[in-house]
C-alpha positions as CSV (number, residue, x, y, z in Angstrom):
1,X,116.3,85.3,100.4
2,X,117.0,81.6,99.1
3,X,119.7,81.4,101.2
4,X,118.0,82.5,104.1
5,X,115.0,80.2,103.3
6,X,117.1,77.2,103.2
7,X,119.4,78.0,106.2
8,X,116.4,78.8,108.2
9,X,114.6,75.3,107.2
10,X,117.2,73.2,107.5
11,X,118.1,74.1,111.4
12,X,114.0,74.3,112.7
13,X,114.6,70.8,111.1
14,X,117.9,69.6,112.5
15,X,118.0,71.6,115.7
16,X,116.0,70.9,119.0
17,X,115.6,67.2,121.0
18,X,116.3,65.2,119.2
19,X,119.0,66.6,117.3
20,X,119.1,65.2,113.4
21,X,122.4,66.3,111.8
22,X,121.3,68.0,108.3
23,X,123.2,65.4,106.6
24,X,120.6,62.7,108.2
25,X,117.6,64.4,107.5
26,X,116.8,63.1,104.4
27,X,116.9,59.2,106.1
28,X,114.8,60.5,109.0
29,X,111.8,61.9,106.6
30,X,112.2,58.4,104.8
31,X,112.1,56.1,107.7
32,X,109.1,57.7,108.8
33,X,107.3,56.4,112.3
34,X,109.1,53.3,112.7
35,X,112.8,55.8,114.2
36,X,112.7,58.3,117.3
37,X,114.0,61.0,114.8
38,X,111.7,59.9,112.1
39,X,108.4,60.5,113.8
40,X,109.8,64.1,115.5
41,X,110.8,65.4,112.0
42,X,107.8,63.9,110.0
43,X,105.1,64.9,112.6
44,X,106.1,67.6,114.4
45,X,109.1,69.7,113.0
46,X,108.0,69.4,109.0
47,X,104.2,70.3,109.5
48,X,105.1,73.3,111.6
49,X,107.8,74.3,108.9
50,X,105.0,74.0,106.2
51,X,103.0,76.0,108.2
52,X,105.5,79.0,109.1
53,X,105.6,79.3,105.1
54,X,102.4,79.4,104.2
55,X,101.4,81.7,107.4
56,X,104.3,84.1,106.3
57,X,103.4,84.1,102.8
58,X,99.5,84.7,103.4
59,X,100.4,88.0,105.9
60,X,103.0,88.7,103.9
61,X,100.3,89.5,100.9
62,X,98.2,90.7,102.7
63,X,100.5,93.1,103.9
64,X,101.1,94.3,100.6
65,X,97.3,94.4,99.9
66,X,96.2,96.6,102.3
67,X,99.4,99.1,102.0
68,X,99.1,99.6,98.1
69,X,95.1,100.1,98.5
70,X,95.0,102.7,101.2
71,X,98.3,104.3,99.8
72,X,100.1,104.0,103.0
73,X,102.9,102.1,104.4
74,X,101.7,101.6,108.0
75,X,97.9,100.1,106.7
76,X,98.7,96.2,108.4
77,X,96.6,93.9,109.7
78,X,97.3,94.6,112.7
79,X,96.2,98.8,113.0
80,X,92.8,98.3,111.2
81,X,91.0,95.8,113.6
82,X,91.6,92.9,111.1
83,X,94.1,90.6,113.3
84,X,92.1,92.1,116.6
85,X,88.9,90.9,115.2
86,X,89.6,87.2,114.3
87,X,91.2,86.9,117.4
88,X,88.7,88.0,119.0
89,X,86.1,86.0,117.7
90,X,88.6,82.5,118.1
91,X,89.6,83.6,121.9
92,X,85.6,84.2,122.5
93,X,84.0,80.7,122.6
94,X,87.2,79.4,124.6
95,X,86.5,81.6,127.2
96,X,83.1,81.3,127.6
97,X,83.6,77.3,126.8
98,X,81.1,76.6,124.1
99,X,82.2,73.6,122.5
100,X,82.6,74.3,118.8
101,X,84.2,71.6,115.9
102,X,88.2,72.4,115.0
103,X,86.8,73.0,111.4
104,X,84.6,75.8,112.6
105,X,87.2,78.1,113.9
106,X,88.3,79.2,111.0
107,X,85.0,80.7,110.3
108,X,84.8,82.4,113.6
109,X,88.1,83.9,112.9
110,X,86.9,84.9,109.3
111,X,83.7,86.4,111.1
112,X,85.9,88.7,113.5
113,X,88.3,89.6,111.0
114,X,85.2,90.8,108.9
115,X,83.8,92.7,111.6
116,X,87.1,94.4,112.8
117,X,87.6,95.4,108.7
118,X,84.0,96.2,108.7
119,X,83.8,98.5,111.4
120,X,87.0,100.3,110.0
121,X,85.4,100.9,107.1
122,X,81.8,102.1,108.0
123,X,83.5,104.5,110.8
124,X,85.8,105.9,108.0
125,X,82.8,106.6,105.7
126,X,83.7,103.4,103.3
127,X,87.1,103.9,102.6
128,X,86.5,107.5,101.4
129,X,89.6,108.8,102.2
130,X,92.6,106.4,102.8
131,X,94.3,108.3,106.2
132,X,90.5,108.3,107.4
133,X,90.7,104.3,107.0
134,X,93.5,103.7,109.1
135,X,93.4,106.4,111.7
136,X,89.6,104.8,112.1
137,X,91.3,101.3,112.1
138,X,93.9,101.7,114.6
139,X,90.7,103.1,117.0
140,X,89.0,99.9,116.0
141,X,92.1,97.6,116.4
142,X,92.2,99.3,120.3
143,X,88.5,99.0,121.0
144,X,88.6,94.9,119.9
145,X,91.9,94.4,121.9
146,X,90.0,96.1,124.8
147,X,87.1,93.6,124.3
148,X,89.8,90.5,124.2
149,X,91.4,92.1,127.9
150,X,87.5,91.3,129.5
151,X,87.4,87.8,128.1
152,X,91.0,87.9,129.8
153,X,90.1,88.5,133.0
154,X,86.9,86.8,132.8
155,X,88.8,83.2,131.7
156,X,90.1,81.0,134.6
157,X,94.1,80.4,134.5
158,X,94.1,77.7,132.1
159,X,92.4,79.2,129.7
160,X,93.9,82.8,130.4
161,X,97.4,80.8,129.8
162,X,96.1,79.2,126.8
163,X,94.9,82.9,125.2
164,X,97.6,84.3,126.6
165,X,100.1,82.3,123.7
166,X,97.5,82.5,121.7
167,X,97.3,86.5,121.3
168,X,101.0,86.4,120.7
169,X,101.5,84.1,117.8
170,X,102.9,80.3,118.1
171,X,103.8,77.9,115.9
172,X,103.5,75.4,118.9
173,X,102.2,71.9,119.1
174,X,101.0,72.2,115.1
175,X,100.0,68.9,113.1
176,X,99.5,68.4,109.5
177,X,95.9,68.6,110.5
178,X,96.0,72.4,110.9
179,X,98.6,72.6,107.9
180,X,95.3,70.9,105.4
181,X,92.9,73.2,107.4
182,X,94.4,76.5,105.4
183,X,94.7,74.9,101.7
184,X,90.5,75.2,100.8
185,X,90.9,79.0,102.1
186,X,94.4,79.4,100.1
187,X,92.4,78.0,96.8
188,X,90.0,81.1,97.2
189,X,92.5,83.8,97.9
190,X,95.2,82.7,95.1
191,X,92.4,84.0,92.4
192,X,91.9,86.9,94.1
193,X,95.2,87.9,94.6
194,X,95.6,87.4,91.0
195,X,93.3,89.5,89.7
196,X,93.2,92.2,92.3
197,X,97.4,93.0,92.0
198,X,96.7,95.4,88.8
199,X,93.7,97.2,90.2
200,X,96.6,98.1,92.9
201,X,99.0,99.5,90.7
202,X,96.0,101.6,89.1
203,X,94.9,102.4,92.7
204,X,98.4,103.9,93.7
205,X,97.9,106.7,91.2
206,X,95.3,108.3,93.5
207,X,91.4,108.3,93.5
208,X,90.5,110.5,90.6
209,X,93.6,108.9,88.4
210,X,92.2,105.3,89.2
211,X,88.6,106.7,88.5
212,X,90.1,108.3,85.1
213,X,91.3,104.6,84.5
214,X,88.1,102.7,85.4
215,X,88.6,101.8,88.7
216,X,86.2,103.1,91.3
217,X,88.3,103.2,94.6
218,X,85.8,102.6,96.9
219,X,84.8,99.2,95.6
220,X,88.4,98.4,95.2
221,X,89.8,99.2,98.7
222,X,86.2,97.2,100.1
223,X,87.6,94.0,97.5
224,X,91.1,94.5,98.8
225,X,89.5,93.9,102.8
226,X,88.1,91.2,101.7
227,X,90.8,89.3,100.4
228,X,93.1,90.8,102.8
229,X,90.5,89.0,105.4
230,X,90.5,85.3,103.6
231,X,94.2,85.6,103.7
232,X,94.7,86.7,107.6
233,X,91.6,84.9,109.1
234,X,93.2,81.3,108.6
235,X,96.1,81.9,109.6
236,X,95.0,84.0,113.1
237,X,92.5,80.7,113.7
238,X,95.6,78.2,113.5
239,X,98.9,80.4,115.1
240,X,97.1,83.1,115.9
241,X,97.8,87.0,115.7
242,X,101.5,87.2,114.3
243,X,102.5,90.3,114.4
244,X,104.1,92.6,112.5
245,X,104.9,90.1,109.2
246,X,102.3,92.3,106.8
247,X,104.7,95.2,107.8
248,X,108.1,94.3,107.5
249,X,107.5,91.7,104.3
250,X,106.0,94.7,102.1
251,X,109.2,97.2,102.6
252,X,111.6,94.6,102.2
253,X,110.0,93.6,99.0
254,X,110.1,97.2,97.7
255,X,113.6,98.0,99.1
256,X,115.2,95.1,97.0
257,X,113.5,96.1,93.7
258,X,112.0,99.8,94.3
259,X,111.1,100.5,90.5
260,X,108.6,97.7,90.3
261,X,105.3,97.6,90.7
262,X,102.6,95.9,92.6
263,X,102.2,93.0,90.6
264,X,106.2,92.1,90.8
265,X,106.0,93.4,94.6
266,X,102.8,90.5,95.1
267,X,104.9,87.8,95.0
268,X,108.2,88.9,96.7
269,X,106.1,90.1,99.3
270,X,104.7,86.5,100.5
271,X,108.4,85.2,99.7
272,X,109.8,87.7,102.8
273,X,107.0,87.0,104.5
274,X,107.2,83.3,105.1
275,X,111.4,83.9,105.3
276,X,110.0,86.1,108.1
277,X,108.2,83.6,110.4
278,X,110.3,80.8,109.7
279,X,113.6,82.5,110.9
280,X,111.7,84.3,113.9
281,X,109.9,80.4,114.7
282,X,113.7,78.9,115.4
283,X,114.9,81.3,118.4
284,X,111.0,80.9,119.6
285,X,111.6,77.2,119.7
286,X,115.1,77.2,121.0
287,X,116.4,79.9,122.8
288,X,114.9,79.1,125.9
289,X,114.6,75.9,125.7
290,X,112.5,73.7,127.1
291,X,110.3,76.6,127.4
292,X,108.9,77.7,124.1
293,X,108.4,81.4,123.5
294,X,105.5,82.6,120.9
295,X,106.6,83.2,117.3
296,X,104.8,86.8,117.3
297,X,107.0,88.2,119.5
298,X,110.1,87.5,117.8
299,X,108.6,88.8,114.6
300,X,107.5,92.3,116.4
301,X,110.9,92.4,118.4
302,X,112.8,92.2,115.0
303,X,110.0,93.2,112.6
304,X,109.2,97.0,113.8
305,X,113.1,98.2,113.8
306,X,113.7,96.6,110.9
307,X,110.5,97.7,109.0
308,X,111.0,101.5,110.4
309,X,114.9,101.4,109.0
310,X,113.6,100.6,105.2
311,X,111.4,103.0,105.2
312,X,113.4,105.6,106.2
313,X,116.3,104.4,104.1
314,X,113.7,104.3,101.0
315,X,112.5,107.7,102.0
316,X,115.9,109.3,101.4
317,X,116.7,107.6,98.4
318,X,113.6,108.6,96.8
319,X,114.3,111.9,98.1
320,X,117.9,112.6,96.3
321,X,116.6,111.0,93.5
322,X,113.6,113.7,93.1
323,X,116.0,116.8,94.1
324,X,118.5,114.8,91.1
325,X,115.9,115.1,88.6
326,X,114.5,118.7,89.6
327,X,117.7,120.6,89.6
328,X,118.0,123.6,87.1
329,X,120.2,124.5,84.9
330,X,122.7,127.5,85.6
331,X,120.7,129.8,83.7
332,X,117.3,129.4,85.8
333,X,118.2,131.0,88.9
334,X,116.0,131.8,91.6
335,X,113.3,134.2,90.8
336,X,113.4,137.7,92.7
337,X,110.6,140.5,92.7
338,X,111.8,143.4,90.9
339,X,111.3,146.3,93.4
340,X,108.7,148.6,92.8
341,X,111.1,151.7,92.5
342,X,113.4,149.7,90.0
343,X,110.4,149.2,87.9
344,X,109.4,153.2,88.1
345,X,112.7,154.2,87.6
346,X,113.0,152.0,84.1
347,X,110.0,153.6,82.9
348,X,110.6,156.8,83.8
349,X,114.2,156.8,82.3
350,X,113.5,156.0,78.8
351,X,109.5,156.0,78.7
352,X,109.5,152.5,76.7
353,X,107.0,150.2,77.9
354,X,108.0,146.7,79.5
355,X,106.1,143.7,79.0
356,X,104.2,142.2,81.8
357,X,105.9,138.6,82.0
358,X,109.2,140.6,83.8
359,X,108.1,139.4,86.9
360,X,108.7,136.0,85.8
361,X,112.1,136.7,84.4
362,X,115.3,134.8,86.7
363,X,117.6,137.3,87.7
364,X,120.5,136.2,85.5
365,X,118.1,136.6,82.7
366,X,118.0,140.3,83.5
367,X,121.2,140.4,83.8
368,X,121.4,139.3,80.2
369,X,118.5,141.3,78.9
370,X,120.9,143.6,77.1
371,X,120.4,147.2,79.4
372,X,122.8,145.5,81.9
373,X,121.4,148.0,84.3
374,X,118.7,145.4,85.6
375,X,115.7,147.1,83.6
376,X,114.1,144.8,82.1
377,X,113.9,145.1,78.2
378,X,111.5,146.7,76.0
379,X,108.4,144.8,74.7
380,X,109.3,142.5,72.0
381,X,113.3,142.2,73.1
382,X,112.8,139.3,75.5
383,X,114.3,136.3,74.2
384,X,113.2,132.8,75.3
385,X,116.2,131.4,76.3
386,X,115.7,134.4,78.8
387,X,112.7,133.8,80.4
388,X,113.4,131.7,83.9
């Protein structure tokens, strides 16, 4: 993941027009405003780097959040009205052109984000039940997304361009402006994020385990919305809804270290996640250039397969390792019924009474049971070692 990280940053900083040769790029961040190069990599190319990180690492948590509370590994942003509603409620005021400060869209986006999660929740009963939560979110996520179609059509074709790369995800056109705009929320969620990772590894034991344990899951999956929201909010009001990130980050945090837990998986989740967007931001940028495509797509082109192929691949691992651990010994065979005319016929040929537990006796143990006729033995003659 270092590897890919650093490839990754070093060509959305070299590559494009101008081209700065890696070697070069150093002297270019140092020279500052007063070279062509200098002012393209210093204004434009490093603050939407620093953003691409920090976006992937927030959706990358997230992610994780939202998959360990509701003990599923398709609960993202995206299928329970969370990334539907803050882009709802950013897209809203453009279309209906109220003018609103920069600094307030982030609030707006926090609002919708809230109500999406909200909604999720109240029409699954609070989180009661954790398939109830996200078949009641992905209804949710559909019903806001239809709501963002009207403003659509309602918008003229500025505007309906505008939302249009919006909905998608981009990284385009990004200052250091929007990049300071994320750190206040970032100093709230860090906290959080902190404290909430062990409730999560209580909370994947089940509801009645956690409850055993002291955690009441209800409360817990409503805390783990709510940071989920601070983390996804911000980032939907800067690049928008990019898609796909919470999913793919999360399995590929588990498939590299599977017998850890949520609090080791935390922080390898927001690693992936920002290795995520900043590999999917360089073909956005450059592979049809001039034109520059939205970062969201590239992340849901490659992020679905890719996501869908760990957990499958997890799946059977897990699988052969349970079958590995449940395998018998040679002496506990499959149990069979005695027949009910075996069982007369024992009784009736030497009038010794048989214990009741025969039923539960393997087959081989019968065989062994010392009448080598398959009756079972008298009462008191069944050895331990016997018994299936």
């Amino acid at each position: 993941m270092a590897v890919l990280l650093a490839v990754s940053s070093v060509c959305a900083l070299s590559l494009g027009t101008p081209y700065v040769p890696p070697h070069r790029l150093v002297a270019a961040v140092l020279d500052g405003d007063t070279t062509l190069a200098g002012i393209v990599v210093t204004e434009l190319r490093v603050p939407r780097l620093v953003l691409a990180l920090v976006a992937g690492a927030c959706l990358g948590a997230a992610g994780l959040v939202l998959q360990e509370a509701l003990r599923n590994p398709l609960a993202v942003p995206e299928m329970l009205g969370v990334s539907s509603g803050a882009a709802l409620g950013v897209a809203a005021p453009l279309v209906l052109s109220l003018s609103l400060p920069a600094a307030v869209q982030p609030m707006l986006a926090i609002g919708g984000a809230a109500l999406g999660g909200g909604l999720t929740l109240l029409a699954a009963g609070l989180g009661r039940s954790p398939s109830a939560v996200l078949l009641t979110g992905a209804a949710v996520a559909a019903a806001l997304q239809a709501a963002l179609l009207v403003l659509m059509v309602m918008a003229d074709q500025l505007d309906l361009q505008l939302i249009y790369r919006y909905l998608l995800g981009s990284l385009s056109a990004r200052t250091w402006d929007d990049v300071v705009g994320l750190w206040p929320w970032l100093l709230v969620a860090a906290p959080a994020l902190v404290l909430c990772a062990p409730v999560l590894s209580v909370m994947r034991l089940g509801d009645e385990d956690a409850a055993a344990l002291g955690v009441r899951a209800q409360r817990a999956r409503l805390a783990a919305l709510a940071i989920a929201v601070v983390l996804i909010a911000p980032v939907t009001a800067v690049c928008g809804p990019v898609a796909w990130v919470g999913f793919l980050a999360p399995h590929l945090a588990r498939w590299f270290d599977p017998a850890a837990g949520a609090v080791r998986w935390l922080p390898w989740s927001a690693a992936w996640g920002a290795a995520v967007v900043t590999v999917a931001d360089v073909p956005a940028r450059l592979a049809l250039a001039p034109v520059e495509t939205p970062a969201g797509a590239w992340t849901a082109l490659l992020g679905v397969p890719a996501g869908v192929a760990l957990m499958k691949s997890g799946g059977r691992g897990r699988g052969r390792g349970r079958v590995s651990r449940r395998r018998p010994a040679a002496s506990a065979a499959v149990r069979e019924p005695l027949p009910g005319s075996g069982k007369a016929a024992c009784g009736a040929a030497d009038g010794i009474p048989r214990t009741g537990v025969w039923d539960d006796v393997s087959a081989d143990a019968r065989g062994r049971g010392g009448l080598g006729d398959g009756c079972p033995p008298a009462s008191g003659a069944i050895r331990t070692e016997d018994v299936g």
